[in-house]
N, C-alpha and C positions, 0 to 999 in steps of 0.2 A: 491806363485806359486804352483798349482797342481802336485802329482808326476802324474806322467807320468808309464802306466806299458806297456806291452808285447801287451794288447789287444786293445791300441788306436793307434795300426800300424797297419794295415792289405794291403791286395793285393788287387789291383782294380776292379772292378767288369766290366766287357764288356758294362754293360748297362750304368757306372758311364761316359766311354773315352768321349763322345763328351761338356760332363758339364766339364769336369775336364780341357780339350784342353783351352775352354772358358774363364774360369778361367785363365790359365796360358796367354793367349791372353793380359791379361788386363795387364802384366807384360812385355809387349815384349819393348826393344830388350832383357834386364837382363833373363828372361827365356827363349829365344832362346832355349838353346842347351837341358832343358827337357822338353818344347813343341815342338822341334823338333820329340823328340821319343813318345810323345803319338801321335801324329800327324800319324808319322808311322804306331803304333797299330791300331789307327781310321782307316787307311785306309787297311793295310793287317790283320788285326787281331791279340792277344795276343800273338797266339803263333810264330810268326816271328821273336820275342822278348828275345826268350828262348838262354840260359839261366839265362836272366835275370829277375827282376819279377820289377813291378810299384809297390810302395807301399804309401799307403796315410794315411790322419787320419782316424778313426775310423768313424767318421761325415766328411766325405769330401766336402758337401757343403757347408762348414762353412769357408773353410781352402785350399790357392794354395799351404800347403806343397805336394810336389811330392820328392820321394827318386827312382831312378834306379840302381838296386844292384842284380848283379855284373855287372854293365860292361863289365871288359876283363875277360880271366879266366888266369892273369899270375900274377907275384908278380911285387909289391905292388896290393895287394886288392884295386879294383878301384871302386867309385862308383859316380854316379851323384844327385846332391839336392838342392834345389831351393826352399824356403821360404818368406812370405814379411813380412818386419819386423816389419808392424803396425798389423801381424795376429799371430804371436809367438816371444817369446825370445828367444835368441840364447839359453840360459838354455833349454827351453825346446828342443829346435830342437836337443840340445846335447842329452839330454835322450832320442826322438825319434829313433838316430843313435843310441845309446846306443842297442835298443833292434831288430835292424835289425836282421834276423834271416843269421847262418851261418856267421857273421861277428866275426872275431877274432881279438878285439881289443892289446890283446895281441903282435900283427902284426901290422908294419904301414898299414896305410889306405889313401887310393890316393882318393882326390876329385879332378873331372875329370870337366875343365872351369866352376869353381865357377865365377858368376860376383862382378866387383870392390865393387860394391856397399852392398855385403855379404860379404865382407872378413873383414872390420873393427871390425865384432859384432866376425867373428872367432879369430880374434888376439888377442880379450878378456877374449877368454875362457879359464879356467882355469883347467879343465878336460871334461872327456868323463867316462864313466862304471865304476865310481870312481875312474880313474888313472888319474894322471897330464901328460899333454901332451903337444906338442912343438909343433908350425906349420911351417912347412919349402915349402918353393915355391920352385917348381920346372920347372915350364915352367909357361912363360906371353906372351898372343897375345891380339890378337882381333877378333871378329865375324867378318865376311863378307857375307851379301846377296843378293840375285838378283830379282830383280820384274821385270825390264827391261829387256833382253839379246840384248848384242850388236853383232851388224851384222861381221860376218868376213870379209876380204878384199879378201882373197886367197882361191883358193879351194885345197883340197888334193893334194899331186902329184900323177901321174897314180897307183903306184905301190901300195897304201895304200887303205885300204878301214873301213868303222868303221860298227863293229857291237858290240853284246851285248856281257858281259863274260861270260861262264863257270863253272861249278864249278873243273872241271878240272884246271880252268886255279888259282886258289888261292894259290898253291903251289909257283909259279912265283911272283904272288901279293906280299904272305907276305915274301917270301925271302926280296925282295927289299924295302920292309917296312922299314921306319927307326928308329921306337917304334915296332918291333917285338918282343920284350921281352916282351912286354906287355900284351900280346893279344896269345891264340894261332890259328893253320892254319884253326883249327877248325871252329874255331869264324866267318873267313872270310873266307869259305865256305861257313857258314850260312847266313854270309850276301847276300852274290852273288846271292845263287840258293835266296834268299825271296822276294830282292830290286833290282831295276832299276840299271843296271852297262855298261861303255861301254869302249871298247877298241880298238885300231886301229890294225891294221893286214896287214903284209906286203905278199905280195905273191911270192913265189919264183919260179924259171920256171928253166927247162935245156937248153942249149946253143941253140936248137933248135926251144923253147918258150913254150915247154908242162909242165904244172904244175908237181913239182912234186906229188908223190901221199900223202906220208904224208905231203904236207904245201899245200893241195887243200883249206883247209880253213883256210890257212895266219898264220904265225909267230909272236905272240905278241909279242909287241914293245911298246905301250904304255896305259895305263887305268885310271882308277876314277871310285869307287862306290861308292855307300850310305852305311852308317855307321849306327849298329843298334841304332844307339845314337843320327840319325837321320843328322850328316854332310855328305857333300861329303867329302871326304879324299883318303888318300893310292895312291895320282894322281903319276906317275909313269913313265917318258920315257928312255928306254935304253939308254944310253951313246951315240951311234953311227946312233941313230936317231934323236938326238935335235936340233936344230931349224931349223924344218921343221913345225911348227904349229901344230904337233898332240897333244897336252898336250890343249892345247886349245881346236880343235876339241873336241875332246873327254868331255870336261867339258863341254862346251856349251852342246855336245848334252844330257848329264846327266842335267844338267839344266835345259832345256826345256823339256825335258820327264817330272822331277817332278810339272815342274810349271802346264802341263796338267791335271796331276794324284792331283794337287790343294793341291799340299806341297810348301814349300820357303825353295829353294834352297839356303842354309848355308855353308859356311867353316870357320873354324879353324885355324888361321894363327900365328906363334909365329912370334914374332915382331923382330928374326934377320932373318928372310927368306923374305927377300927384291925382292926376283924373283920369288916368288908365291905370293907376294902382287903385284906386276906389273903387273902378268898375269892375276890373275882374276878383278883387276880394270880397266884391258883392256877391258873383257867383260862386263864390266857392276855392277862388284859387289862393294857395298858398304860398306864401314865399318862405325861398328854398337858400340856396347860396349868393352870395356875392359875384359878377363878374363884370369885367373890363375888355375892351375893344381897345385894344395897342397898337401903335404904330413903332416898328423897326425902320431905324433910319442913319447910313452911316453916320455915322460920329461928326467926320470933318466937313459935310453936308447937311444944313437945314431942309427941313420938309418943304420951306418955302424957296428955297435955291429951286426943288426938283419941278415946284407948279411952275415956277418963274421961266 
């Protein structure tokens, strides 16, 4: 095996996304979730992305490695990568990550839905940047996605109505996030103002039925955006709004926006969240591959030595 140095990684060139997309095509569903995000870039452009960067081989038409790094910007350093194992060995993709730039392996390192079908060659590995290392799972689901959208039975109730979100409204979002530690408001912010998002909104009125003045443009209650990583996610209904069908709404209509804008509508389901797989198999979506969310962690270093 060849060493591998710093200059057979580089950032993808705007002219490369639509070869590189193609490429990852020929892998679907196992690279879903990072054709999902150059899918994205193809359509809004590199910098939507920020601050994340695509990085590939050196010769990329040769090669579907794709690396997405960073992801969130919270701890564990999180990042996305997707290789086929008749085009590298896990060795080498280890040295690939080895020389991602600003990566401190020093620090675990979260691979963010790796599929089933990659994780065998990582269970083998024996180190990364010349440090021996552990691989610990931390979250297992499965993909889900939609080519179909199923029709609803029910329409809204009067009081609700669905429009897009804010970037005002992200503050709200990722309070109620339940991987907020991961990510900061920042991040989903970014995503808001760049990707497709929608959320329901209830309108309040005084006893006499005049809107009030600040809820003229409704009360968020419930939402779903696109993730720079290319799922929908963060889906989201207040407590004292569920089951009235806005959590649905809402995803269909994120759905069908992307499937226009001619992305495949994806989510991310861990496999004890048994009422987010009901609801979107209700609409329509199907499940696709197996994957897991790993954490890399030296060897002679616990995960909890590094929060300690």
């Amino acid at each position: 095996m060849a060493a591998v140095s710093v200059a057979d990684l580089r950032s993808v060139k705007e002219t490369e996304l639509h070869a590189l997309r193609e490429r990852l095509a020929r892998h679907l569903p196992h690279s879903l979730p990072v054709y999902g995000s150059v899918s994205l870039v193809v359509r809004y452009g590199l910098h939507s992305l920020q601050p994340a960067s695509i990085l590939v081989h050196a010769t990329p038409h040769s090669s579907s490695l794709t690396i997405i790094a960073p992801v969130t910007s919270g701890d564990p350093q999180c990042i996305q990568v997707f290789w086929s194992i008749k085009e590298h060995t896990v060795q080498e993709v280890a040295q690939y990550l080895s020389h991602i730039p600003h990566l401190d392996w020093g620090q675990p390192v979260c691979i963010r839905a790796l599929p089933s079908i990659l994780l065998p060659s990582l269970q083998s590995l024996g180190s990364i940047a010349g440090k021996q290392v552990q691989l610990q799972t931390t979250f297992q689901g499965h993909l889900y996605s939609l080519q179909v959208p199923a029709t609803l039975g029910k329409e809204l109730p009067p009081e609700y109505h669905v429009t897009s979100l804010r970037k005002e409204d992200a503050l709200l979002a990722w309070t109620n996030w339940e991987f907020n530690k991961f990510d900061l408001m920042d991040n989903i912010c970014n995503d808001i103002t760049h990707f497709p998002s929608f959320g329901i909104r209830q309108c309040c009125s005084k006893d006499d039925g005049s809107l009030l003045q600040e809820e003229a443009q409704g009360r968020l209650v419930s939402w779903v955006h696109l993730c720079k990583i290319g799922s929908m996610g963060n889906t989201f209904t207040m407590p004292q709004h569920r089951h009235r069908g806005l959590a649905s709404t809402a995803t269909l209509a994120l759905a069908c926006k992307l499937l226009q804008e001619g992305l495949l509508p994806y989510v991310y389901i861990g496999n004890y969240n048994t009422a987010s797989i009901s609801l979107h198999e209700g609409l329509g979506f199907k499940q696709q591959c197996e994957v897991h969310t790993i954490n890399l962690v030296l060897a002679e270093v616990t995960d909890q030595d590094y929060r300690g």
